[in-house]
Backbone as XML, in Angstrom:
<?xml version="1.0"?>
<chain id="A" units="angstrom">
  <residue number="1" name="UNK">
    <atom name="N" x="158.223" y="136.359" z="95.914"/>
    <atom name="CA" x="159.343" y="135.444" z="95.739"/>
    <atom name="C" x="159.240" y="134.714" z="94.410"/>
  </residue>
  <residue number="2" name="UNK">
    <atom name="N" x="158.352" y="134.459" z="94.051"/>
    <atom name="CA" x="157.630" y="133.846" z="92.674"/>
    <atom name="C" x="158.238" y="134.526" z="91.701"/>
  </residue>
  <residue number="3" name="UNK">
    <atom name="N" x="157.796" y="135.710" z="91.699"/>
    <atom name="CA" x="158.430" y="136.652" z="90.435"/>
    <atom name="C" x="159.778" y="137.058" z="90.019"/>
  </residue>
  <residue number="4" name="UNK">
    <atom name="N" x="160.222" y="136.812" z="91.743"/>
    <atom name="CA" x="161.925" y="136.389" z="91.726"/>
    <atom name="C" x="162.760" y="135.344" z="90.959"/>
  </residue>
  <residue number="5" name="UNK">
    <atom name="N" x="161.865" y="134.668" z="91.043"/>
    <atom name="CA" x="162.610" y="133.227" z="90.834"/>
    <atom name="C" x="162.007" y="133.094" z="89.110"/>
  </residue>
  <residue number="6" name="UNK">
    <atom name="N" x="161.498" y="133.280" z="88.947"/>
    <atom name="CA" x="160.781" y="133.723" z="87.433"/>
    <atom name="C" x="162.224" y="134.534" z="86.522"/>
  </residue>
  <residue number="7" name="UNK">
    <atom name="N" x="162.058" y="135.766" z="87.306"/>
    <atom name="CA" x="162.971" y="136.973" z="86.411"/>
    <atom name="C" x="164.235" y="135.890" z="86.490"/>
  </residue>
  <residue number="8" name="UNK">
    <atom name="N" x="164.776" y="135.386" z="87.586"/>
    <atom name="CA" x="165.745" y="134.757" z="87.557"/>
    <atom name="C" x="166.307" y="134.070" z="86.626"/>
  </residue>
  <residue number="9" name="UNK">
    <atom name="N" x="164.952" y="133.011" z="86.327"/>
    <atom name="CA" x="165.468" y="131.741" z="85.546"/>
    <atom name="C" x="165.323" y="132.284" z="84.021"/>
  </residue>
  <residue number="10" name="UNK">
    <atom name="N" x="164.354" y="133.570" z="84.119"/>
    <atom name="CA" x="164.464" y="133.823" z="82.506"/>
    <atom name="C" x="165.946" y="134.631" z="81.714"/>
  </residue>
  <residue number="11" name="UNK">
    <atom name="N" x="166.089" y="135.268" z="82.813"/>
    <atom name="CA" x="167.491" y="136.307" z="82.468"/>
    <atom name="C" x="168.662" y="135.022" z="82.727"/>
  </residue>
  <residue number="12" name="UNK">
    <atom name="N" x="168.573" y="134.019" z="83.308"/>
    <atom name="CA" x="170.138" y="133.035" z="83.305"/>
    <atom name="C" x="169.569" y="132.568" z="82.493"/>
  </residue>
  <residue number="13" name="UNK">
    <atom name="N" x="168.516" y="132.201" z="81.546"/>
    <atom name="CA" x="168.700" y="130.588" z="80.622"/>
    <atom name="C" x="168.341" y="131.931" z="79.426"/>
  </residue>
  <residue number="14" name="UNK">
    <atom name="N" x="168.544" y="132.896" z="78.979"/>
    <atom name="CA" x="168.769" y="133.926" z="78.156"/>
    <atom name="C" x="170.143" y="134.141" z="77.971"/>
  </residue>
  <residue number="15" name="UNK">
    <atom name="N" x="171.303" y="134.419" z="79.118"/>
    <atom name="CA" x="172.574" y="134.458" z="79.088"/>
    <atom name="C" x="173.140" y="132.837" z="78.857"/>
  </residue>
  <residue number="16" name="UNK">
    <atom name="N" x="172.860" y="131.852" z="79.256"/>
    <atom name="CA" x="173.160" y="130.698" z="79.053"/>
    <atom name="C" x="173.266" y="130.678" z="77.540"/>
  </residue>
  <residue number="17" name="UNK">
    <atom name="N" x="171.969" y="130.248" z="77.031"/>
    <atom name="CA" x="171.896" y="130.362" z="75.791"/>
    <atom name="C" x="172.405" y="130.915" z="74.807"/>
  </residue>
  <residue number="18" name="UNK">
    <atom name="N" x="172.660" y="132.354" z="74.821"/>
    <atom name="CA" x="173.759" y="133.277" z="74.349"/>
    <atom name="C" x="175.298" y="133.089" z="74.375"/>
  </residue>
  <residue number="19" name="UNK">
    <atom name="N" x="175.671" y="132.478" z="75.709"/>
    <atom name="CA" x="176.626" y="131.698" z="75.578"/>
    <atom name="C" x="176.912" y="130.681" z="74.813"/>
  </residue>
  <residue number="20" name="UNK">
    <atom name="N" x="176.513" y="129.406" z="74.945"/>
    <atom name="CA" x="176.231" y="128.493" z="74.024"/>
    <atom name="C" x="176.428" y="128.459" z="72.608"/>
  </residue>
  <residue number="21" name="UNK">
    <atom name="N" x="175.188" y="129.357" z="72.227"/>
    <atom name="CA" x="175.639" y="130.021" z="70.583"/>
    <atom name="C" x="176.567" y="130.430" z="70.130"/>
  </residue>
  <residue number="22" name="UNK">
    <atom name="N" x="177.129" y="131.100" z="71.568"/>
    <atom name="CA" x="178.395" y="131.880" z="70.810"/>
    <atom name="C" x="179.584" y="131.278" z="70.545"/>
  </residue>
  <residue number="23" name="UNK">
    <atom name="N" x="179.567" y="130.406" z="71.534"/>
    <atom name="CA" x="180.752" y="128.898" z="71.659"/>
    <atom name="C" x="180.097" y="128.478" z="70.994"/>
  </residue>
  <residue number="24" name="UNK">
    <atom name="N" x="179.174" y="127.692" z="70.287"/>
    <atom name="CA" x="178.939" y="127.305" z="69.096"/>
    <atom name="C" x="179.213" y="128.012" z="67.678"/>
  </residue>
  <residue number="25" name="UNK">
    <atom name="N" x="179.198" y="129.105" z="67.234"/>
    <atom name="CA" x="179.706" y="129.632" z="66.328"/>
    <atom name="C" x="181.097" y="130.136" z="66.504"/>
  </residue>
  <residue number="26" name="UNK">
    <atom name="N" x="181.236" y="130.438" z="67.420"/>
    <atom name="CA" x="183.044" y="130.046" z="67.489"/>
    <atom name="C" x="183.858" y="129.050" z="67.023"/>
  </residue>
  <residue number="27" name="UNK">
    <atom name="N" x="182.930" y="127.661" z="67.071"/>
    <atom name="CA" x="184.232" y="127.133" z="67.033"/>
    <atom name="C" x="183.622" y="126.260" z="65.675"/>
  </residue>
  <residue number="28" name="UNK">
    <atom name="N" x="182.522" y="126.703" z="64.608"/>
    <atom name="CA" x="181.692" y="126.226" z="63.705"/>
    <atom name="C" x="181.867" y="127.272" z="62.325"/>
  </residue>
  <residue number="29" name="UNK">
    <atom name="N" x="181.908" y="128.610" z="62.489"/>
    <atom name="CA" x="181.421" y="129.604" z="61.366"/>
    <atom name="C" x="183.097" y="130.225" z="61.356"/>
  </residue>
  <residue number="30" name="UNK">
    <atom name="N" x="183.258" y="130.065" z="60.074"/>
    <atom name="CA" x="184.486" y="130.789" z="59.387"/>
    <atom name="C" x="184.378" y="132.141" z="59.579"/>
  </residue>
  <residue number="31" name="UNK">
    <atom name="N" x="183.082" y="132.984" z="59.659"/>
    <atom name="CA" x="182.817" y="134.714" z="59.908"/>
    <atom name="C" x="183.806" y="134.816" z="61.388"/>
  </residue>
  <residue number="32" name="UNK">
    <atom name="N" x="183.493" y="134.061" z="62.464"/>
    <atom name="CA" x="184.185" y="134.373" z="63.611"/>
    <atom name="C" x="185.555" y="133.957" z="63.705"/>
  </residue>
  <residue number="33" name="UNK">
    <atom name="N" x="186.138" y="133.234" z="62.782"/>
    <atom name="CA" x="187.579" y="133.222" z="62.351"/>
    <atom name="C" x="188.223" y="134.698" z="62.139"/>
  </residue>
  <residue number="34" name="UNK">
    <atom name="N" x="187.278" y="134.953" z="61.493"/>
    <atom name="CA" x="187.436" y="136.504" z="60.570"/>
    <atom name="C" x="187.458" y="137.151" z="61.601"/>
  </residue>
  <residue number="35" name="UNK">
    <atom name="N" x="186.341" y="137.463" z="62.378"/>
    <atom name="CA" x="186.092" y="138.167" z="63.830"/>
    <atom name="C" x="187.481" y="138.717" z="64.914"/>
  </residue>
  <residue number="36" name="UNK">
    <atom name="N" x="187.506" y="137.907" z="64.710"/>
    <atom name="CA" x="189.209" y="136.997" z="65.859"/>
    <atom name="C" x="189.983" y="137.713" z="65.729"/>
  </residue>
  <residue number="37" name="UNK">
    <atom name="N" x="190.055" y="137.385" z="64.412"/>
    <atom name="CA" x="191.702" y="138.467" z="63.485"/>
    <atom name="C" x="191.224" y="139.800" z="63.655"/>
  </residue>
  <residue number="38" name="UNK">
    <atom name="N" x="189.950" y="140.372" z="63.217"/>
    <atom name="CA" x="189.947" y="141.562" z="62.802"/>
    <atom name="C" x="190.277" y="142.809" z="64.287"/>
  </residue>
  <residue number="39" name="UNK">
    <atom name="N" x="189.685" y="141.611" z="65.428"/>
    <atom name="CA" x="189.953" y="142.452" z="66.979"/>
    <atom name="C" x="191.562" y="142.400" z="67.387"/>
  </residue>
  <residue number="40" name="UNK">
    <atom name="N" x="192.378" y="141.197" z="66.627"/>
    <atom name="CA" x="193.643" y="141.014" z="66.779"/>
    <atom name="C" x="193.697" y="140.277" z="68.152"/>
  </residue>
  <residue number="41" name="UNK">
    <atom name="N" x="192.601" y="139.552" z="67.804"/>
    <atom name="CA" x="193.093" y="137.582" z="68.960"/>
    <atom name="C" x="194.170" y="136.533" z="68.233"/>
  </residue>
  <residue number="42" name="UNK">
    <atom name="N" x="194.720" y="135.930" z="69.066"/>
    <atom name="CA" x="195.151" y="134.647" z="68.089"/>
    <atom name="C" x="194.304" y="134.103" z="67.702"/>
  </residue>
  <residue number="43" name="UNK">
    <atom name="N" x="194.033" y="132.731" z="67.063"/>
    <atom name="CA" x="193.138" y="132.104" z="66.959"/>
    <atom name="C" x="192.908" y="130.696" z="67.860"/>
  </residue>
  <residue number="44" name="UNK">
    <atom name="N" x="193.915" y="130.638" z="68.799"/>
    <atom name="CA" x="193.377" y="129.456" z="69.640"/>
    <atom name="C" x="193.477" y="130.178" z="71.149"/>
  </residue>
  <residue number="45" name="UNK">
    <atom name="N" x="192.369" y="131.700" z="70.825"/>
    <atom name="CA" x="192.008" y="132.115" z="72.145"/>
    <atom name="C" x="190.518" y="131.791" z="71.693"/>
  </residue>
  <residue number="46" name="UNK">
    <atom name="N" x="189.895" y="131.983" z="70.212"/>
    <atom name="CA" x="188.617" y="131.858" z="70.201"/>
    <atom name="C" x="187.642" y="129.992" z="70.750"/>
  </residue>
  <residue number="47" name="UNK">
    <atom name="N" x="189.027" y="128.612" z="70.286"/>
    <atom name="CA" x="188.467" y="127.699" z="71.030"/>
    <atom name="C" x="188.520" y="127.999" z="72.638"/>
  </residue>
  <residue number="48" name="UNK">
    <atom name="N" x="189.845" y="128.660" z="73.069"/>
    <atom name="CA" x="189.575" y="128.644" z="74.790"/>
    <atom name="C" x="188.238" y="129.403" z="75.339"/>
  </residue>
  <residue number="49" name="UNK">
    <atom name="N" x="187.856" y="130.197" z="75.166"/>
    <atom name="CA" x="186.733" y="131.228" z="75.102"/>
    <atom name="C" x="185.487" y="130.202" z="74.732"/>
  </residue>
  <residue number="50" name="UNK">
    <atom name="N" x="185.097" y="129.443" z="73.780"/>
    <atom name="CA" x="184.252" y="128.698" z="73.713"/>
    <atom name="C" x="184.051" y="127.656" z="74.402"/>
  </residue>
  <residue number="51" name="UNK">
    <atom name="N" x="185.168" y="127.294" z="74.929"/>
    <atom name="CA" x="185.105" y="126.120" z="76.032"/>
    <atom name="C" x="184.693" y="126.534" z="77.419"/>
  </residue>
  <residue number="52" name="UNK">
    <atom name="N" x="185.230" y="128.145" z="77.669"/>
    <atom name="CA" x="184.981" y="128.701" z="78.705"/>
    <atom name="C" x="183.632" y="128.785" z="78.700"/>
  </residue>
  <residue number="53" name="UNK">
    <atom name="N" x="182.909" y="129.371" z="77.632"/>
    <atom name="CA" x="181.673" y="130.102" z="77.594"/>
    <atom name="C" x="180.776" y="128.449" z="77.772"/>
  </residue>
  <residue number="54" name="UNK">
    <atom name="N" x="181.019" y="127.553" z="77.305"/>
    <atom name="CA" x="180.019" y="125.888" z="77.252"/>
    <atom name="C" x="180.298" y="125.960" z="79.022"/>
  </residue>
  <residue number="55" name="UNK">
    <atom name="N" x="181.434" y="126.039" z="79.830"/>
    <atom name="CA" x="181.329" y="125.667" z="80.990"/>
    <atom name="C" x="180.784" y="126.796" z="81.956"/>
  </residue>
  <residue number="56" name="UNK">
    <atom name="N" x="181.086" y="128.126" z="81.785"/>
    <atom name="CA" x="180.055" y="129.023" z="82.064"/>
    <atom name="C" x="177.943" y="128.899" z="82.267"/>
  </residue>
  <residue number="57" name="UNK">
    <atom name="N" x="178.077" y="128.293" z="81.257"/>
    <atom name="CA" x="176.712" y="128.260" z="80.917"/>
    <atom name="C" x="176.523" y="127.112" z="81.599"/>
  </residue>
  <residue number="58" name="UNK">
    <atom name="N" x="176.959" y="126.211" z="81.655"/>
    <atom name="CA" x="176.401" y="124.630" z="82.762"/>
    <atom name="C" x="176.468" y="125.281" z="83.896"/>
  </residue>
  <residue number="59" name="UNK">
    <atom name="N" x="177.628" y="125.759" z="84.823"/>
    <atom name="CA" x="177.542" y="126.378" z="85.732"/>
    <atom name="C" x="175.995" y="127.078" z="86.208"/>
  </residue>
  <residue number="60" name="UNK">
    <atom name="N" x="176.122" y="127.859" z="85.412"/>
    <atom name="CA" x="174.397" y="129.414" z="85.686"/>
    <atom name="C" x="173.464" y="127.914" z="85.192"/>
  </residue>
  <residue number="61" name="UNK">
    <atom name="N" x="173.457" y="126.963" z="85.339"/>
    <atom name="CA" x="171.565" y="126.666" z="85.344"/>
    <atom name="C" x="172.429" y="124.849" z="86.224"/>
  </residue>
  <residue number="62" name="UNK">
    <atom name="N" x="173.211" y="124.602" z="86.510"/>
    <atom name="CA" x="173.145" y="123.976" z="87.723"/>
    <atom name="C" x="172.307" y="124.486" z="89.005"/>
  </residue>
  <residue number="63" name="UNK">
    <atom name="N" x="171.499" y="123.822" z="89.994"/>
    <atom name="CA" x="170.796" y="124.785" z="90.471"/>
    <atom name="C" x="171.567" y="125.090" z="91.762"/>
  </residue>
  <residue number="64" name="UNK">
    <atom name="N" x="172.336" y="123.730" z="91.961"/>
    <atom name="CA" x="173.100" y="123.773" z="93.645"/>
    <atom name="C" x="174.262" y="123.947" z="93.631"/>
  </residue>
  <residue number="65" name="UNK">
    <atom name="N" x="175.314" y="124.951" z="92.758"/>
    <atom name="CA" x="176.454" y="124.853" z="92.344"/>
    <atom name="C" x="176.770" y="126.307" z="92.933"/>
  </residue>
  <residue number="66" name="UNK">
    <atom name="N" x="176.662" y="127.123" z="94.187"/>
    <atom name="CA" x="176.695" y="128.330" z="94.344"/>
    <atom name="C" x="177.806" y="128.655" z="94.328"/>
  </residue>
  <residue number="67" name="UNK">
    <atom name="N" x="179.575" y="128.470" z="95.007"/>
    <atom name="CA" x="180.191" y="128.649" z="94.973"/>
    <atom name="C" x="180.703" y="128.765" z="93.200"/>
  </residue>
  <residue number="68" name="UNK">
    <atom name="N" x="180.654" y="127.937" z="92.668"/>
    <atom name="CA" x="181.082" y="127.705" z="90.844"/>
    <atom name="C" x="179.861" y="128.682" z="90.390"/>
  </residue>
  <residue number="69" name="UNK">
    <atom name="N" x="179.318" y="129.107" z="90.394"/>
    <atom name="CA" x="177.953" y="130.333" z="89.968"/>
    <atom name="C" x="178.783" y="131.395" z="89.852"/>
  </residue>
  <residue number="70" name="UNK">
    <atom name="N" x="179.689" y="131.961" z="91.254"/>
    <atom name="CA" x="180.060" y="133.170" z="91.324"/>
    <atom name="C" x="181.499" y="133.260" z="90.344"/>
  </residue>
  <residue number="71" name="UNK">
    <atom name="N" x="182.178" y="132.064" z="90.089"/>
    <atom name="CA" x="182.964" y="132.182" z="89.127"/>
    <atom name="C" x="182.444" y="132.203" z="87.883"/>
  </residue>
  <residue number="72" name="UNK">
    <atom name="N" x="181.147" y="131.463" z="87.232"/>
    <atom name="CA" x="180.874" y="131.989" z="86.611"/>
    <atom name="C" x="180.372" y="133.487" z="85.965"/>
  </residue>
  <residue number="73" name="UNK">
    <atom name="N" x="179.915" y="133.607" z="86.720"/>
    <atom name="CA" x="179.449" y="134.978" z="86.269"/>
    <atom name="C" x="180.525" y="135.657" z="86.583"/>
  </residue>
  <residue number="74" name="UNK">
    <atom name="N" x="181.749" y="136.140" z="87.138"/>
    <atom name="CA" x="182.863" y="136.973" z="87.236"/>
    <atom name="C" x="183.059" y="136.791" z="85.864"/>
  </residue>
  <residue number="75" name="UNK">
    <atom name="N" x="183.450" y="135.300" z="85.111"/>
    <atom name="CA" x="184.041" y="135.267" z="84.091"/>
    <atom name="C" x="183.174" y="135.743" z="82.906"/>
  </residue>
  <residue number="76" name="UNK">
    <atom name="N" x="182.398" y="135.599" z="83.183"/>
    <atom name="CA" x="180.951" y="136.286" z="81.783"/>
    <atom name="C" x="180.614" y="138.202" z="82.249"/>
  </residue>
  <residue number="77" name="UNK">
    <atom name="N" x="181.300" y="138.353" z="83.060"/>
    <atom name="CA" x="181.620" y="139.913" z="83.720"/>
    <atom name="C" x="182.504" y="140.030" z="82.564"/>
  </residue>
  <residue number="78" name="UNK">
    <atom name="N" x="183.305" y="139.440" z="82.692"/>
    <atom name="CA" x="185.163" y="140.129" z="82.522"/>
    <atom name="C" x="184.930" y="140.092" z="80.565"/>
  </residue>
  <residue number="79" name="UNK">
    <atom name="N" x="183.790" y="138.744" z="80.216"/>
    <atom name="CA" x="183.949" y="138.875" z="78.581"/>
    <atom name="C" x="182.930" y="139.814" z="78.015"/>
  </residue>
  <residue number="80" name="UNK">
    <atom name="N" x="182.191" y="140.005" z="78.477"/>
    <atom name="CA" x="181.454" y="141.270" z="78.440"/>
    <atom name="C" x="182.194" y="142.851" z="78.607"/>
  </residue>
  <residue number="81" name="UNK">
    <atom name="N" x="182.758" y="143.261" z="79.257"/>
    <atom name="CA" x="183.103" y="144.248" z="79.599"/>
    <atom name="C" x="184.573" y="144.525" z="78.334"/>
  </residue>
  <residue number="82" name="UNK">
    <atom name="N" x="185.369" y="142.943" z="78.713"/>
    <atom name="CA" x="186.399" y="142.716" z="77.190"/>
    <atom name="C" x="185.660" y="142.800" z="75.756"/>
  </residue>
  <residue number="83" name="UNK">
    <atom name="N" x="184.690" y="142.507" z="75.730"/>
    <atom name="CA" x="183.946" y="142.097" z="74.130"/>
    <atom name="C" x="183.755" y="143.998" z="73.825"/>
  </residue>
  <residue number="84" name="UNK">
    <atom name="N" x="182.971" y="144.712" z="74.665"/>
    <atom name="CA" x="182.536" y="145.824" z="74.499"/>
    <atom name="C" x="183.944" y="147.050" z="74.290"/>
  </residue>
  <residue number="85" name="UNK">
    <atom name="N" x="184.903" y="146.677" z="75.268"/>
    <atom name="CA" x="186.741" y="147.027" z="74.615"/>
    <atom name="C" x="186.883" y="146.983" z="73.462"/>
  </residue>
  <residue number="86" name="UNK">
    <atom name="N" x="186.706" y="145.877" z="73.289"/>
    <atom name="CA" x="187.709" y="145.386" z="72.000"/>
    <atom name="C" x="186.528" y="145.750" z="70.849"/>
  </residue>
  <residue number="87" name="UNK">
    <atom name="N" x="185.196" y="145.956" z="70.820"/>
    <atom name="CA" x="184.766" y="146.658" z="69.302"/>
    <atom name="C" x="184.751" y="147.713" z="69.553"/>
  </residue>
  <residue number="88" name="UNK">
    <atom name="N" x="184.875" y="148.455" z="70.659"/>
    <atom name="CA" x="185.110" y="149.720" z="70.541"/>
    <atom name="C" x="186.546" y="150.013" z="70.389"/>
  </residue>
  <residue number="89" name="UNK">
    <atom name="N" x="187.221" y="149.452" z="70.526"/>
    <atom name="CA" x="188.637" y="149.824" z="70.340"/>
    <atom name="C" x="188.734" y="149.430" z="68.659"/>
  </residue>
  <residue number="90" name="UNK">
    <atom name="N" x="188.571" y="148.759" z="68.350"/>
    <atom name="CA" x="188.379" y="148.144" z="66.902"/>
    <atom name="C" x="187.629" y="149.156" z="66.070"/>
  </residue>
  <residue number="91" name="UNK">
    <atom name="N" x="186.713" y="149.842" z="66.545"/>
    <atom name="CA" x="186.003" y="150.672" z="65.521"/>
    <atom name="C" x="184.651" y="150.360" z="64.934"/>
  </residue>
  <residue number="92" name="UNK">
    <atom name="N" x="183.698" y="148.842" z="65.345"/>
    <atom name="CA" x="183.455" y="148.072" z="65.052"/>
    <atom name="C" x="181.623" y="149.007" z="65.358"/>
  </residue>
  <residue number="93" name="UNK">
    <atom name="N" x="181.117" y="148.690" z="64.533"/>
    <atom name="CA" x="179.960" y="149.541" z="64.390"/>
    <atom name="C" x="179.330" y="149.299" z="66.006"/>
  </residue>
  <residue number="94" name="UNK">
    <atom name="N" x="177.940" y="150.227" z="66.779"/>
    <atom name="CA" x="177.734" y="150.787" z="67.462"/>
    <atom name="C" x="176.776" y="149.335" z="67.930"/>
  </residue>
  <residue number="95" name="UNK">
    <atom name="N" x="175.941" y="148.390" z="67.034"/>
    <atom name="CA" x="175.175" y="147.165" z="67.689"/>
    <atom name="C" x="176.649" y="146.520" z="68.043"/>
  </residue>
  <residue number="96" name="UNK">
    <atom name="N" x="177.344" y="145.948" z="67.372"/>
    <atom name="CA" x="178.348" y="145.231" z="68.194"/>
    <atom name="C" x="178.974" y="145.713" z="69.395"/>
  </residue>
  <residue number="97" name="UNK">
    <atom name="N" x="178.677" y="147.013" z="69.906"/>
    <atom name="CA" x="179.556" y="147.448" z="71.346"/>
    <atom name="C" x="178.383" y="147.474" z="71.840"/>
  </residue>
  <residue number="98" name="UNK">
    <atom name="N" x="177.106" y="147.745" z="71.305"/>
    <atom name="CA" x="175.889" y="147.606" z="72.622"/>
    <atom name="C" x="175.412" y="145.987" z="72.737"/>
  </residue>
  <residue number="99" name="UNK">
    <atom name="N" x="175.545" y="144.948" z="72.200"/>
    <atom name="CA" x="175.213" y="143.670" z="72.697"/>
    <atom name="C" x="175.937" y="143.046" z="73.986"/>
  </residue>
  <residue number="100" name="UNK">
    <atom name="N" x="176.834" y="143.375" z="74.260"/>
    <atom name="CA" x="177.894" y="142.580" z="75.241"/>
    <atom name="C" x="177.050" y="143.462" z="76.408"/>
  </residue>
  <residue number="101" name="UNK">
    <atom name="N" x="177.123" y="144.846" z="76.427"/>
    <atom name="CA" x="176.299" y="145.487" z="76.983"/>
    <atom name="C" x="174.481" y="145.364" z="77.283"/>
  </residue>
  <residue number="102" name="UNK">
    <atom name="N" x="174.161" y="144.902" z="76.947"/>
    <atom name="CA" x="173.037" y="144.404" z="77.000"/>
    <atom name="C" x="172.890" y="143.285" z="77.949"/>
  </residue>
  <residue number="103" name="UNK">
    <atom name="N" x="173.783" y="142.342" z="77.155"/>
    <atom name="CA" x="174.019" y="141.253" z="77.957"/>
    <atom name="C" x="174.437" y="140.970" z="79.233"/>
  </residue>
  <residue number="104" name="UNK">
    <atom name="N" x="175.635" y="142.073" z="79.469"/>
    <atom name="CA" x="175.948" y="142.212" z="80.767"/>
    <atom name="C" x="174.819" y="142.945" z="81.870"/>
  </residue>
  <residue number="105" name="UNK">
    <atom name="N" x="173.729" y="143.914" z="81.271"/>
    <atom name="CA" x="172.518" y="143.655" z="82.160"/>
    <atom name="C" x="171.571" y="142.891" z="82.247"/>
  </residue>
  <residue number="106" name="UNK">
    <atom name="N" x="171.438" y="141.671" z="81.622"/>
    <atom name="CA" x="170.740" y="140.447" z="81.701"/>
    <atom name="C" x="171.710" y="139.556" z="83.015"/>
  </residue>
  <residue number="107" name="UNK">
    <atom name="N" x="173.081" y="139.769" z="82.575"/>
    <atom name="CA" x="173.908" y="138.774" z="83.608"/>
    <atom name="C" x="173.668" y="139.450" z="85.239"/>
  </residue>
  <residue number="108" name="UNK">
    <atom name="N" x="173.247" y="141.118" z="85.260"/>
    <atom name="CA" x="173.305" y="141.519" z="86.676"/>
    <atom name="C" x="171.872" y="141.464" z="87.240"/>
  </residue>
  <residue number="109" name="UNK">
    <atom name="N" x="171.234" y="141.587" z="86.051"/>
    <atom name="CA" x="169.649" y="140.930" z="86.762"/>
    <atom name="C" x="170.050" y="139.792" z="87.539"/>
  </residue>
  <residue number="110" name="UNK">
    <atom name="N" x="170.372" y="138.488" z="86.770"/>
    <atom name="CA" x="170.192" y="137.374" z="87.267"/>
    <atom name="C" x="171.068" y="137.126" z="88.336"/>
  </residue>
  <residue number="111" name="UNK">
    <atom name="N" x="172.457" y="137.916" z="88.804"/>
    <atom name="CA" x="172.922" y="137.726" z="89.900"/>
    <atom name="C" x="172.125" y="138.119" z="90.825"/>
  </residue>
  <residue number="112" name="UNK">
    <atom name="N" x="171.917" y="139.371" z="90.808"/>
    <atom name="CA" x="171.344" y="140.002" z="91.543"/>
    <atom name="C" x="169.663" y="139.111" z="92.317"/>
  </residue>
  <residue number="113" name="UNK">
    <atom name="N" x="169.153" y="138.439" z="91.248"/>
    <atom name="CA" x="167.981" y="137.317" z="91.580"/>
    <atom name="C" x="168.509" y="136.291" z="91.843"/>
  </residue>
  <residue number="114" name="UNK">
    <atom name="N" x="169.263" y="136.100" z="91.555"/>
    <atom name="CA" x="170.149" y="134.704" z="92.312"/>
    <atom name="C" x="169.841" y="134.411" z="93.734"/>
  </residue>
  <residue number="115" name="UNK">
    <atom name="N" x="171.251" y="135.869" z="94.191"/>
    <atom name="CA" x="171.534" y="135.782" z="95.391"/>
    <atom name="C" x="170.017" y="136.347" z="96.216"/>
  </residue>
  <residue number="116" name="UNK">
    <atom name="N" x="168.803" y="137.053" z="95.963"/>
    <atom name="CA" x="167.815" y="137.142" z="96.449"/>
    <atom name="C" x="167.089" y="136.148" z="96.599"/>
  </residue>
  <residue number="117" name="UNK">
    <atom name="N" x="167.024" y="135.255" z="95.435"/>
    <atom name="CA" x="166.073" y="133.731" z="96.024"/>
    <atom name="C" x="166.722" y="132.982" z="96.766"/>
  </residue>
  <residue number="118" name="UNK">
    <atom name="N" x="168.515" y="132.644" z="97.111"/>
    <atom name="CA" x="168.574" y="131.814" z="97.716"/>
    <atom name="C" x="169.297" y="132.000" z="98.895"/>
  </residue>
  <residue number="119" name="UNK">
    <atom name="N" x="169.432" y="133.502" z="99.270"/>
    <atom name="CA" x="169.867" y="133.798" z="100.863"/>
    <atom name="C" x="168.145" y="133.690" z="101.515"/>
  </residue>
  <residue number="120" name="UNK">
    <atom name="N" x="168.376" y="132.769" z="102.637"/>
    <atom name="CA" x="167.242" y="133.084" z="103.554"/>
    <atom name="C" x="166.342" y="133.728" z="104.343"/>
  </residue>
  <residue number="121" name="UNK">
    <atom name="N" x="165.154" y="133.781" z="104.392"/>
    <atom name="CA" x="164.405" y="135.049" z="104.962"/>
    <atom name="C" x="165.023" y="135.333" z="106.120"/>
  </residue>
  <residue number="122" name="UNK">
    <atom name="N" x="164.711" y="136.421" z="106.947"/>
    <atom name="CA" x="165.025" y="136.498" z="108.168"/>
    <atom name="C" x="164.300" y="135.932" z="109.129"/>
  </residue>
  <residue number="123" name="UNK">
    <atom name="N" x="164.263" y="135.230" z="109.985"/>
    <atom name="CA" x="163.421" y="134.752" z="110.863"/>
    <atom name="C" x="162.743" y="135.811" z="112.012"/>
  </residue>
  <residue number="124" name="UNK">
    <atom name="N" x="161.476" y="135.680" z="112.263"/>
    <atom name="CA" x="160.183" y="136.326" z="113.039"/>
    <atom name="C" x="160.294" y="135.816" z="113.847"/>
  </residue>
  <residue number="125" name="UNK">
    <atom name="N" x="160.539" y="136.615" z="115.437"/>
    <atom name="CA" x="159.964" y="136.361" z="116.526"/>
    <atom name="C" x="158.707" y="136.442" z="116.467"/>
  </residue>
</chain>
């Protein structure tokens, strides 16, 4: 159970973090201005997305927030799976379509350890 809760907290405060940054350079670095346009976003989807991604990330390391957990991570599903679209649809060299990908198996580790540390054992007669 130890090692559970280990893999857990390292793969969510890895995706957290990644989040964070990224809503931080979203809404900080002129390159992801550039970014925006070049996938053909508007540009006041990249603040909504950063606001999403800051409340995403509080969500995954609240520890008693289970119901708001599973929306999070749906929504860090859906930008992952969109991020890896849109540079591949874009043309966008081969590390930018494998990071979202990456990431999205860091996000299924940690569901996946989530819901294992905190559904209950079965009880022993």
């Amino acid at each position: 159970m130890k090692a559970l809760k280990i893999t857990y907290w390292i793969t969510t405060v890895i995706v957290a973090l990644m989040m964070t940054y990224s809503a931080y350079a979203y809404l900080t670095q002129a390159t992801m201005l550039q970014a925006f346009k070049h996938l053909g976003y508007p540009d006041y989807f990249r603040s909504e997305l950063a606001a999403a991604k800051i409340a995403g990330a509080v969500l995954l390391l609240i520890p008693r927030a289970a119901k708001a957990k599973e929306w999070a991570y749906a929504g860090f599903t859906f930008t992952f799976i969109s991020a890896f679209i849109a540079h591949t649809a874009s043309g966008d060299p081969i590390a930018n379509r494998v990071m979202p990908v990456i990431f999205l198996v860091l996000l299924v580790v940690s569901y996946v350890t989530f819901h294992k540390t905190t559904t209950p054992a079965p009880q022993q007669r």
